[in-house]
N, C-alpha and C positions, 0 to 999 in steps of 0.2 A: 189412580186415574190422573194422568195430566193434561188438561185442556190450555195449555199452552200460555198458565195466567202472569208470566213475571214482567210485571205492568211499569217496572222502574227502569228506562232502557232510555238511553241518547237515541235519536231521529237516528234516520238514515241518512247517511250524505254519499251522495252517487260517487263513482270510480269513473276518474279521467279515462280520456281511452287509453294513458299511456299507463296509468297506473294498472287498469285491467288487465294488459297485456302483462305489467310484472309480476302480477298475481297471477298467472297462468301459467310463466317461465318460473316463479318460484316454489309452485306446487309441484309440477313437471321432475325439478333438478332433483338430486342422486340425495336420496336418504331424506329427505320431506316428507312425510306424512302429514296430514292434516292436523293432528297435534302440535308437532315440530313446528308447521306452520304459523299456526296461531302465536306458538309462542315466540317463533322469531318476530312477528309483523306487531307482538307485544313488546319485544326487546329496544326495536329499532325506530318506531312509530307506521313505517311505511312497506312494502314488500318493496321496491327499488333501492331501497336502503336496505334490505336486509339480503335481494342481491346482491350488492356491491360486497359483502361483510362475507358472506357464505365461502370463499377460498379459505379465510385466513383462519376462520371461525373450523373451520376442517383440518384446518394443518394443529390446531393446537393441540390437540388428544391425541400426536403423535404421528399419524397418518399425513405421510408429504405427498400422496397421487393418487388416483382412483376415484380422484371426486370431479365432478364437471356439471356446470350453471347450463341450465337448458337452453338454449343457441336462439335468440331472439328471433332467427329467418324461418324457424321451426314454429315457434309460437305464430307468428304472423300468416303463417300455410295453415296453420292448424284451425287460425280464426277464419280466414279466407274459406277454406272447405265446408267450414259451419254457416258461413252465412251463406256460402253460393246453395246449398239446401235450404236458405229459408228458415234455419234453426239460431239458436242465441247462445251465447254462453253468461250463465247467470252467475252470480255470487252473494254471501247474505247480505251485501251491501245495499242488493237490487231488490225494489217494491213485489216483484213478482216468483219470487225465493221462498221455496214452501217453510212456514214460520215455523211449524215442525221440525223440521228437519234443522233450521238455525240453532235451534234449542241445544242439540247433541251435544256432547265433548267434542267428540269429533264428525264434525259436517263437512261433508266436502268442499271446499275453500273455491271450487267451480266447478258448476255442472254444466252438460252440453245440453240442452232442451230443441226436440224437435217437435211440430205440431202448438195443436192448443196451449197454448201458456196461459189461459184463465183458469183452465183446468187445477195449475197449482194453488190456487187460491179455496181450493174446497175442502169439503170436511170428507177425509179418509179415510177408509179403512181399507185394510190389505187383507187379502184372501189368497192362501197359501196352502200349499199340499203335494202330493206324491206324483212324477211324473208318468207312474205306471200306474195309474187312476183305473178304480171301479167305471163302470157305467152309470153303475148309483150314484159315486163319490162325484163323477160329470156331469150328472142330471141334477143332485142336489145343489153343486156349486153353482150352477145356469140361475136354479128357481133364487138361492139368497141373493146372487151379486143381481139380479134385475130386480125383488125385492128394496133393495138396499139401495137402489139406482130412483128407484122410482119416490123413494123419501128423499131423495136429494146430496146423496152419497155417492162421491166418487171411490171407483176401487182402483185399488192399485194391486199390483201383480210384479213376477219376474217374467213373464213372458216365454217361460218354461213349458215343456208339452204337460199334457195331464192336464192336474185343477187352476195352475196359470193358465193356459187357453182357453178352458172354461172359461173361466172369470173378466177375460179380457173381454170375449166373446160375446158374453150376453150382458156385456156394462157398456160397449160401442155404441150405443145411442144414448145413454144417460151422462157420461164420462168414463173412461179408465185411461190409468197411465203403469204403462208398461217401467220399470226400471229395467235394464241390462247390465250385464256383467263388464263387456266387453265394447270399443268404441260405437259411437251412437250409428254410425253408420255400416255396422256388421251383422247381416243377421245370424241371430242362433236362437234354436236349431234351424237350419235350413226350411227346413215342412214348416215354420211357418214364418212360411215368405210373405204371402199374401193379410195375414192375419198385421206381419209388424206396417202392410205398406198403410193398412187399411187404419192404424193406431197414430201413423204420422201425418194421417189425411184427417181422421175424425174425433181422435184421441191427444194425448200425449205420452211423448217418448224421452226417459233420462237416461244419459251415462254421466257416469265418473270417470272412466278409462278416457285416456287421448282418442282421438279420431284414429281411424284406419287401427284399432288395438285388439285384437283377436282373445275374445275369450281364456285365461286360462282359469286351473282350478283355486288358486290363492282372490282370484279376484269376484267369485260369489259370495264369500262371506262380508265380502266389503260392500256389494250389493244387498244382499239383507240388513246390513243396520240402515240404510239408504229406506226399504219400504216400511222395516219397523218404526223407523224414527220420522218420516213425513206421515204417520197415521197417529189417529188416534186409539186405533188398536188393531190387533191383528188375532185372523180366524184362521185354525189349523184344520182342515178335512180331513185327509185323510196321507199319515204319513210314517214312516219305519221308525225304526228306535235311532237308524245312522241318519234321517234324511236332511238334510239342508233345511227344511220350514223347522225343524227342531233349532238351529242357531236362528232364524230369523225371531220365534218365540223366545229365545232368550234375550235377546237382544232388546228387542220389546219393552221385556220386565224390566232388562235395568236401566233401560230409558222413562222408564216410570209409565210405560204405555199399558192398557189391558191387553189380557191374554184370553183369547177364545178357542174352545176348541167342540169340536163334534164326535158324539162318541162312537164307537164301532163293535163289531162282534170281538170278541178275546182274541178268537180264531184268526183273525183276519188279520197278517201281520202291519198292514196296511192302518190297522187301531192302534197300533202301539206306541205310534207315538202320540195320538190327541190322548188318548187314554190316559199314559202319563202325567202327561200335560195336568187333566183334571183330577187326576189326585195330587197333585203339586197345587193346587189350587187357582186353576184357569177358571172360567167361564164356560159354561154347558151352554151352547148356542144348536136350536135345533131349527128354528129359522128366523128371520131377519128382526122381527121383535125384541129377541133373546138382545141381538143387541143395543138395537135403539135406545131398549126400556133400560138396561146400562147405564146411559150418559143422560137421560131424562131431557128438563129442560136446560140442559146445560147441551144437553147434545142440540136438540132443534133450535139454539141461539149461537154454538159456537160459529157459525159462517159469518153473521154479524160481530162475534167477540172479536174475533181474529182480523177482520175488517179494520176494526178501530186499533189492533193494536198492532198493524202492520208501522204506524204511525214513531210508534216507539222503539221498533225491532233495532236490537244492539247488533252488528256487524259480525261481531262472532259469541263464542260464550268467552266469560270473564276469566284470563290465564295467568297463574299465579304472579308476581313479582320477581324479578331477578336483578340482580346485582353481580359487580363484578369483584372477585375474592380476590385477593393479594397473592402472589405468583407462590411462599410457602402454603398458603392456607389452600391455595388451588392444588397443590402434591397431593397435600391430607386427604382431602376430599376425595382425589381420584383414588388413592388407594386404599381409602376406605368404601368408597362403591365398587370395586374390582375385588375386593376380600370379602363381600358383603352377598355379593350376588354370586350366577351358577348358570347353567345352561340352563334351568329352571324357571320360565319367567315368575315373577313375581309384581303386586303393584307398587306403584312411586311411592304410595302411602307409607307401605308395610317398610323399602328402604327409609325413609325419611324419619320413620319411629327408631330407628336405629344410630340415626345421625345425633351429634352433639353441635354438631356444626350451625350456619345461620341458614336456613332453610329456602328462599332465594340466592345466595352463594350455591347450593347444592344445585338447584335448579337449571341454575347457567352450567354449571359442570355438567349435568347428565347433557344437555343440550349439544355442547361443545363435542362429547363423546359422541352422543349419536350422529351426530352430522360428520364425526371422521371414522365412524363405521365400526366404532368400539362395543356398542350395545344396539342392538337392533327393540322397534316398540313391538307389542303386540296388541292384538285388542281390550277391551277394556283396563286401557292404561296400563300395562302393566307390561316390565320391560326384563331385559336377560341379558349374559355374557356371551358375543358373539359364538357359536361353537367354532 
């Protein structure tokens, strides 16, 4: 269980508006993930500084084209569109940046927030499940997430039909906040239209994706570490052995978040995966007690804990050291992570136990590679040889 206690953290120091803005063009540009992120905006001290760097910092691994810095006129439409709706773009720089979510390895370096933004400031849980949902599996999710509402629990959802709709639906007067896959101002699925207007009026609404960014399939699992990692745990209903709340449950776990699940008839393929779940050793949640009694009084103080340690929140999480290798020792390096690695991902870790090398020198190489398109990351750190 992580209640979000890492108490030893620098203040927050707000973002220029210009600075913002490079933060936005730098997450944006070609081959940036939010890891890469971090670790550039660790390399250089600032994102406008690690603009300026990102051509040259491309060309070194070999690759002379195919990379391009996200066009300032673009970032400035894209903030314009956000506010003329009324919405924000947050970063964990900013006081009101789910501290959850800050915690990750990887948190998204800006989210688009429409609706309530007090909403992120509460204590979460995500409620998660099968979009071809029982009538039970919809009638149970209504009775816990208003349960769970009424002790002072926000839920968070994907906004998914099934037991996301539930869950939205009967959290709408206590709090819920819908995550999406795709930009903040697209709805999907269409059928609920009325449900996402009624979330940006009474609720709140996050993306990760740029504005105007149409849903695709690579960009829901980027959304589930998004509600696994702003909760403090997450409940599975009812879901397949393939379904998408299965990566948001893992996700979870190795966020260091609780895992809950509900259990189901054998029969019912629909059980297969909370059932798993609790032989892997989830939480048997039958209703909303199951969880509260969980987090005790750590649970009914965390809205206060969190309160006070917004004061401390560090700006991102802590990104190894890098140094710059001398131009033979940078050879070595690269060809020993290109003889090393495979289409296979694998994590930084497991290369880096292999290295003889000074392991910041390493760092900045894989960097340099991935930003000219040499190894692509994957989730849970862990990266591979472009196929």
């Amino acid at each position: 269980m992580d209640l979000f206690t890492h108490t030893e953290r620098p203040s927050l120091t707000p973002l220029s508006p210009q600075e913002r803005l490079a933060w936005l063009r730098l997450i944006r540009s070609d081959r940036v993930g939010p890891v890469t992120f971090y670790q550039l905006v660790s390399r250089f001290g600032i994102a406008s500084k690690a603009l300026d760097a990102l051509p040259d910092l491309a060309q070194r691994s070999g690759r002379k084209s195919g990379f391009s810095v996200y066009p300032k006129s673009r970032a400035e439409d894209e903030l314009a569109q956000i506010e003329k709706k009324g919405g924000a773009l947050l970063t964990p720089q900013d006081a009101l940046y789910p501290l959850g979510l800050a915690e990750i390895s990887d948190a998204p370096p800006v989210i688009t927030v429409l609706g309530r933004r007090d909403l992120l400031q509460g204590r979460m849980i995500a409620i998660v499940g099968a979009r071809n949902a029982s009538l039970n599996g919809q009638k149970f999710t209504r009775r816990i997430a208003q349960d769970l509402g009424e002790n002072g629990v926000t839920i968070i959802s994907g906004l998914a039909r099934g037991i996301d709709t539930a869950a939205h639906e009967a959290s709408l007067k206590t709090g819920t906040i819908a995550v999406v896959a795709g930009g903040a101002d697209i709805i999907y699925p269409k059928e609920n239209t009325k449900l996402y207007e009624a979330i940006i009026t009474e609720g709140c609404l996050i993306a990760e994706s740029p504005w105007g960014t149409e849903p695709l399939a690579r960009h829901f699992p980027r959304r589930n570490r998004i509600i696994s990692g702003a909760s403090l745990g997450t409940l599975v209903v009812e879901a397949s052995q393939k379904s998408g709340s299965l990566i948001t449950a893992r996700y979870a776990a190795e966020q260091g978040r609780d895992v809950f699940a509900v259990p189901g008839f054998p029969s019912d393929p629909r059980a297969q995966g909370p059932n798993s779940l609790l032989r892997d050793g989830a939480i048997l949640a039958e209703k909303a007690e199951d969880i509260l009694s969980t987090f005790g009084t750590f649970f009914s103080a965390a809205h206060d804990k969190t309160d006070g340690m917004k004061e401390n929140q560090q700006m991102f999480s802590p990104m190894p050291m890098m140094s710059e290798p001398s131009e033979n020792t940078r050879e070595e390096i690269f060809k020993h992570i290109e003889n090393n690695l495979s289409h296979m991902p694998v994590t930084v870790d497991e290369l880096l136990r292999t290295c003889q090398f000074n392991i910041s020198e390493v760092q900045t190489v894989l960097l340099d590679m991935e930003l000219g398109g040499r190894i692509p990351r994957h989730s849970g750190n862990r990266i591979s040889l472009l196929e």
